[in-house]
Backbone bond lengths (Angstrom), bond angles and torsions (degrees), N, CA, C in turn:
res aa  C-N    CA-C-N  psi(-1)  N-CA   C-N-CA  omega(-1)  CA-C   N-CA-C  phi
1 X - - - 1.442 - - 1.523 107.56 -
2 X 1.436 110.58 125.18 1.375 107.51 172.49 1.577 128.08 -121.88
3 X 1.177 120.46 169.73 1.095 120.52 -139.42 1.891 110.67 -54.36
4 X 1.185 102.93 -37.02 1.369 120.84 169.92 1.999 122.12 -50.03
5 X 1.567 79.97 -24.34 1.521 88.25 173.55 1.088 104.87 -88.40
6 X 1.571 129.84 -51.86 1.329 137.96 178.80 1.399 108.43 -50.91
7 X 1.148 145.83 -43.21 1.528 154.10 -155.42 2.001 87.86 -80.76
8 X 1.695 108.58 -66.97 1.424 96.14 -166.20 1.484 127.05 -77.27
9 X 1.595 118.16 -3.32 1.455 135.17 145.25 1.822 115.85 -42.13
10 X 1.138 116.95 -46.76 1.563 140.71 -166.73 1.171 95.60 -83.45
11 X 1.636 133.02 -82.72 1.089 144.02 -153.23 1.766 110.81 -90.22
12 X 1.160 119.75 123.49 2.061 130.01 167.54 1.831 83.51 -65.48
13 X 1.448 102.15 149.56 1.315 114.02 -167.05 1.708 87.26 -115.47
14 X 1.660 111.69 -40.75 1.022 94.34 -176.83 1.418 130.79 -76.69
15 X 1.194 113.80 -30.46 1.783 117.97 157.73 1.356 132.58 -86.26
16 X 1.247 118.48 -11.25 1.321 135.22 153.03 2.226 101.86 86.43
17 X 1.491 77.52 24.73 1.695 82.69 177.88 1.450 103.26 -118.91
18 X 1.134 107.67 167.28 1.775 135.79 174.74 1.737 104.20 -40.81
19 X 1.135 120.81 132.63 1.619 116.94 159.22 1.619 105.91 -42.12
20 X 1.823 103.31 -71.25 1.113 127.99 -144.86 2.005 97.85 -42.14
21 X 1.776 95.84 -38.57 2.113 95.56 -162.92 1.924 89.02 -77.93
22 X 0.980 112.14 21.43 1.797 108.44 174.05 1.151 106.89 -88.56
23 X 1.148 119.20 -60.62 1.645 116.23 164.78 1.259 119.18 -16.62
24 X 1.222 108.53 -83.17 1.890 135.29 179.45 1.183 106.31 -21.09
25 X 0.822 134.71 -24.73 1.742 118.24 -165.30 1.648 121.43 -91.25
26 X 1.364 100.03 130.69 1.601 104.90 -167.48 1.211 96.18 -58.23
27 X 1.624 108.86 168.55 0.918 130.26 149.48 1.892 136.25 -95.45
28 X 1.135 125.54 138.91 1.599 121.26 -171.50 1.661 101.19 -63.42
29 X 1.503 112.52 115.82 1.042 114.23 -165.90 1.824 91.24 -136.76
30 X 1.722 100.55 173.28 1.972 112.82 174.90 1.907 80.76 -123.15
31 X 1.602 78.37 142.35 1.688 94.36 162.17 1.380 112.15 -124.55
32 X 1.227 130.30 144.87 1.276 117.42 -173.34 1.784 94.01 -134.13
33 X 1.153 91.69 123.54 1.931 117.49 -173.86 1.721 107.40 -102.78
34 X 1.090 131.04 158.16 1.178 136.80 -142.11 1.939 88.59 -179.98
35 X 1.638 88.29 93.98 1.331 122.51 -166.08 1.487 113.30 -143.95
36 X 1.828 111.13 112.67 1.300 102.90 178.57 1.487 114.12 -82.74
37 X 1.317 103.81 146.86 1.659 120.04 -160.50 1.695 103.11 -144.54
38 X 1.424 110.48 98.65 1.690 122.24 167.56 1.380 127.61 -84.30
39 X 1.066 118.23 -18.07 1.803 121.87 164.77 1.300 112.70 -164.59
40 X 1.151 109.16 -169.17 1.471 126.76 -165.77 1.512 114.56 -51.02
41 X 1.219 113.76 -43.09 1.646 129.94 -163.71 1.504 103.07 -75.81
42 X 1.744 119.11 -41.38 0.975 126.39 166.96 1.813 116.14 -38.19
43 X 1.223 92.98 -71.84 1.211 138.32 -172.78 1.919 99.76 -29.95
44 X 1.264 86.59 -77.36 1.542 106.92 157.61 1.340 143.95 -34.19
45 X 1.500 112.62 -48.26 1.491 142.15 158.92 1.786 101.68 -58.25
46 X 1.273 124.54 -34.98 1.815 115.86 -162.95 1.164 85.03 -84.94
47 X 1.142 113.89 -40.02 1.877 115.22 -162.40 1.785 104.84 -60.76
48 X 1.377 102.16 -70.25 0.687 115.17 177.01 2.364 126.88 -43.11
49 X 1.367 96.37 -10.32 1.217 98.21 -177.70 1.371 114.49 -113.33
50 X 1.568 123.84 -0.66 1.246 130.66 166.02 2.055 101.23 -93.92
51 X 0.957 92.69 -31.23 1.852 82.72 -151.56 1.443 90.14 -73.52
52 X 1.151 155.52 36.23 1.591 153.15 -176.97 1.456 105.69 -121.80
53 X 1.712 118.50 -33.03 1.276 151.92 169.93 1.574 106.03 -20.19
54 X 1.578 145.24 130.71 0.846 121.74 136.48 1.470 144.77 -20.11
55 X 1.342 155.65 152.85 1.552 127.42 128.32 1.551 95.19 110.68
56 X 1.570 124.85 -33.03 1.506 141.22 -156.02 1.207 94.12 -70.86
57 X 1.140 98.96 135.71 2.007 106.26 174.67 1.511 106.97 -136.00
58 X 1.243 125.78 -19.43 1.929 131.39 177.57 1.394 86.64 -149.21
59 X 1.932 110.31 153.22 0.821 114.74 148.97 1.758 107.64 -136.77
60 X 1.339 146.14 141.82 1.408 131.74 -159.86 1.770 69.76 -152.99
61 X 1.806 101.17 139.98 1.423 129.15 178.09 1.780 94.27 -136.19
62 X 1.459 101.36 128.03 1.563 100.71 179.37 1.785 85.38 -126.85
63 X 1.363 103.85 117.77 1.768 107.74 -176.59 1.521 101.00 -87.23
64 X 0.641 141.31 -49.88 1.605 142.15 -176.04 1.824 101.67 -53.20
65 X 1.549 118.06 -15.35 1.813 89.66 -170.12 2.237 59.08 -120.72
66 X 0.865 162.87 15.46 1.453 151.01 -160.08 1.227 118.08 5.42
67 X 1.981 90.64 73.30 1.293 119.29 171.09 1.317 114.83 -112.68
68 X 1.238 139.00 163.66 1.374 161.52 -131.22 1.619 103.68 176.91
69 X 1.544 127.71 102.31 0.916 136.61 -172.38 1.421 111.63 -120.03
70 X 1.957 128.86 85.42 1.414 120.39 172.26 1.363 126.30 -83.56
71 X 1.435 122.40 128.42 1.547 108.85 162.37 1.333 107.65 -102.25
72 X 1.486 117.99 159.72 1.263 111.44 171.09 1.311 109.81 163.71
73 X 1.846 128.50 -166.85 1.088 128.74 148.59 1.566 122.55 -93.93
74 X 1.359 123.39 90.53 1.488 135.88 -137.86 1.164 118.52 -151.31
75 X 1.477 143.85 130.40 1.167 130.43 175.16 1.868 112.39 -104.91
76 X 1.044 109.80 139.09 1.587 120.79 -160.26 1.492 94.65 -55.81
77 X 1.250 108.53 -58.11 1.978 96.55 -151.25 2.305 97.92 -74.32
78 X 1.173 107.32 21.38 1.419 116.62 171.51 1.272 100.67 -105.32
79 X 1.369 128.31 -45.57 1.542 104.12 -166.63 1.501 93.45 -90.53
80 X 1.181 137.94 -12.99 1.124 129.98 152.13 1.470 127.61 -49.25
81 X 0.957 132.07 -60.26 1.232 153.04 163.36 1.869 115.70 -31.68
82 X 1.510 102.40 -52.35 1.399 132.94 -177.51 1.875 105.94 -78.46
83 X 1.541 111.30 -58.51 1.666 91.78 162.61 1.106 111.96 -49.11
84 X 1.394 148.10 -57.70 1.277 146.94 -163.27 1.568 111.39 -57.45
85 X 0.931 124.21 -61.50 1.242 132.72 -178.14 1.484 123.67 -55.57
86 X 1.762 117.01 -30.78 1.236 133.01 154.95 1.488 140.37 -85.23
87 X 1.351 84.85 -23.97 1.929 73.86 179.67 1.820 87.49 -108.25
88 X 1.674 117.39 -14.86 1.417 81.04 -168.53 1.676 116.92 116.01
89 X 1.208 110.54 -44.51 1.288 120.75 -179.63 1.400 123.15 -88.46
90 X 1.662 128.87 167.04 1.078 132.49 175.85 1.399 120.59 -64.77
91 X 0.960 133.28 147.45 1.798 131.69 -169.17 1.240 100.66 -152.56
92 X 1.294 106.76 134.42 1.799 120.34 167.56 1.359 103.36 -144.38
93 X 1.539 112.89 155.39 1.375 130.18 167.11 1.458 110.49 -79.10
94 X 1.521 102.07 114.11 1.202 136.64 -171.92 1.805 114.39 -25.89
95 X 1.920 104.87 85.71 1.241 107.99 -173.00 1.611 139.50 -56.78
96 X 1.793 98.35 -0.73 1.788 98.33 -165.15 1.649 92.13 -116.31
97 X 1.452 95.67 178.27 1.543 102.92 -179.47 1.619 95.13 -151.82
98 X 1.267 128.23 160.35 1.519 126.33 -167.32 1.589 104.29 -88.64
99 X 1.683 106.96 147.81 1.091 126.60 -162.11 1.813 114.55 -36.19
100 X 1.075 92.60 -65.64 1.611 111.50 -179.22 1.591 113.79 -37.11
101 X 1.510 127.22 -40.12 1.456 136.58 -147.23 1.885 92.03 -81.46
102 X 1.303 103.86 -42.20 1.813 96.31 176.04 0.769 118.79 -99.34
103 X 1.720 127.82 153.60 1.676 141.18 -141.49 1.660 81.16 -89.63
104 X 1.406 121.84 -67.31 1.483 99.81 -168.84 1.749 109.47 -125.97
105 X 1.245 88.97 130.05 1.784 99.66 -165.10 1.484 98.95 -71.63
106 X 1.199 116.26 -60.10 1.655 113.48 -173.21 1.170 120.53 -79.74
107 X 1.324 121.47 14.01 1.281 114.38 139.85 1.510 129.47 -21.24
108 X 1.778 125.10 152.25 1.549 112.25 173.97 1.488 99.37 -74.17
109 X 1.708 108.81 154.00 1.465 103.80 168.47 1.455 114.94 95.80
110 X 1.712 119.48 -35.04 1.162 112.31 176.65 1.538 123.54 -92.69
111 X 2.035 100.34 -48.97 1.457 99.44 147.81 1.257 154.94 0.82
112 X 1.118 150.89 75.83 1.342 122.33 -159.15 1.464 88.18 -140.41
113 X 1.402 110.16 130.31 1.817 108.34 171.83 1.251 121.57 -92.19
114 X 1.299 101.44 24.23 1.816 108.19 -176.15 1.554 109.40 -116.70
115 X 1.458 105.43 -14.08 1.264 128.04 147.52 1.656 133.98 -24.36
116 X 1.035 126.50 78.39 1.830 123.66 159.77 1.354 105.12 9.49
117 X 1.264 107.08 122.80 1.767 93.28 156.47 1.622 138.72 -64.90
118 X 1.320 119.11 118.20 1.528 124.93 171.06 1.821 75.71 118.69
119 X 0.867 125.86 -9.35 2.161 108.33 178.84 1.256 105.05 -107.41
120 X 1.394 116.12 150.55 1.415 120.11 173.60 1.433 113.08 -124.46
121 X 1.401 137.95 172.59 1.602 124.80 175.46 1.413 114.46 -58.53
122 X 1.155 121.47 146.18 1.417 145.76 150.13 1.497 134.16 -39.02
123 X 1.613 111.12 49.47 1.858 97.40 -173.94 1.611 108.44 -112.29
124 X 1.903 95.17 136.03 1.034 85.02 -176.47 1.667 116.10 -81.61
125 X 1.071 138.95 14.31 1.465 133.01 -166.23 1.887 101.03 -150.48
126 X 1.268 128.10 127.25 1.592 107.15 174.13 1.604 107.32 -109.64
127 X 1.369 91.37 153.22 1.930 97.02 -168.35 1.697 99.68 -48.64
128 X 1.536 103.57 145.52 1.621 89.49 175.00 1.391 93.77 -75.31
129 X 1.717 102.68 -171.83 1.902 112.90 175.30 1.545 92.44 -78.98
130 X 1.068 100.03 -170.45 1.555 126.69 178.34 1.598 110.24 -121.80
131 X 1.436 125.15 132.82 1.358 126.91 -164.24 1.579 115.59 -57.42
132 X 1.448 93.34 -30.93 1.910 80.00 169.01 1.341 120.27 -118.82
133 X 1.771 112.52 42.78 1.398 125.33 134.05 1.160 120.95 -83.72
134 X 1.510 117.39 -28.69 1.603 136.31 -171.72 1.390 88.47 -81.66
135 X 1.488 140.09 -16.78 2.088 128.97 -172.23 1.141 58.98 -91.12
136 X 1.444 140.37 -98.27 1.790 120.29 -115.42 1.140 123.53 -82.45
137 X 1.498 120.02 -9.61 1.781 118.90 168.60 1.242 86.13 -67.13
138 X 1.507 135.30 -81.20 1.504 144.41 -171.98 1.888 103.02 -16.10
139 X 1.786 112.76 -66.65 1.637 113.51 -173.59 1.546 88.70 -55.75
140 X 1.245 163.49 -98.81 1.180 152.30 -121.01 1.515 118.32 -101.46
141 X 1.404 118.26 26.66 1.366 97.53 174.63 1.663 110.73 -110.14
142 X 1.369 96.72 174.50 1.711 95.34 -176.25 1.189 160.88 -30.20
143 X 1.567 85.95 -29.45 1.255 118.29 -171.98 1.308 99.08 -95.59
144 X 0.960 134.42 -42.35 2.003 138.14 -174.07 1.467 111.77 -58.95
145 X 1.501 122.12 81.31 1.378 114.50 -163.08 1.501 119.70 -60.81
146 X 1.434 113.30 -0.71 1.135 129.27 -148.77 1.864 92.83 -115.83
147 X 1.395 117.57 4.54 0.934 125.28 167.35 1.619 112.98 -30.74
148 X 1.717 105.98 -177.29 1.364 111.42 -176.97 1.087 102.48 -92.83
149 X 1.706 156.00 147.83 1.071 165.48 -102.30 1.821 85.78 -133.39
150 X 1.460 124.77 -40.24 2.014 117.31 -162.22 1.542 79.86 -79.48
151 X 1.419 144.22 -16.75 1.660 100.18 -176.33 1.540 91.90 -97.48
């Protein structure tokens, strides 16, 4: 291997930059922040502490569901990090997801009545059953002709 090989391995010929800073580059992504917000000033202050942000291209705050909506070229646990640090307040990455997207909403754990309407909590994994929850759905369900005689 000679050096000429080594040089155009290292170096993009067509941009005349490094492989390695090719990687690096964000991607256009939405972050959704989950920020309590009581009036206007609030309101104002979140806004106001993302849109200064590198990378930021939209920012939309809906105070009534205390949402925080970034688009941009941005990495989440930064504008996370950055509401917090500016207005002061607690910040999390946006814990619910809409009703429909999980197989069973009322599940324990997913529920949450503090929840937006039509969203439920965010889990990524659900407890399995337990083997003798799996006997007694199994003794009484529809299909088990051998069911119990009161359903």
């Amino acid at each position: 291997m000679g050096i000429l090989d080594h040089l155009s391995h290292r170096f993009d010929c067509a941009t005349g930059r490094s492989r390695r800073y090719k990687n690096n580059r964000r991607q256009l992504q939405t972050v959704e922040v989950r920020v309590k917000m009581d009036c206007e000033g609030c309101e104002r202050r979140v806004r106001r502490s993302v849109e200064g942000m590198k990378g930021v291209t939209s920012v939309q705050v809906e105070p009534k569901q205390h949402k925080l909506t970034v688009v941009g070229y941005v990495d989440a646990d930064k504008v996370v990090a950055r509401v917090a640090r500016r207005t002061g307040k607690r910040a999390e990455i946006w814990p619910y997801v809409p009703y429909g997207v999980v197989a069973h909403p009322y599940a324990p754990g997913v529920y949450d009545k503090k929840a937006p309407a039509g969203y439920v909590r965010r889990e990524e994994e659900l407890a399995r059953a337990s083997s003798a929850e799996v006997r007694y759905t199994a003794a009484f369900s529809d299909e088990n002709p051998t069911a119990c005689a009161v359903m």
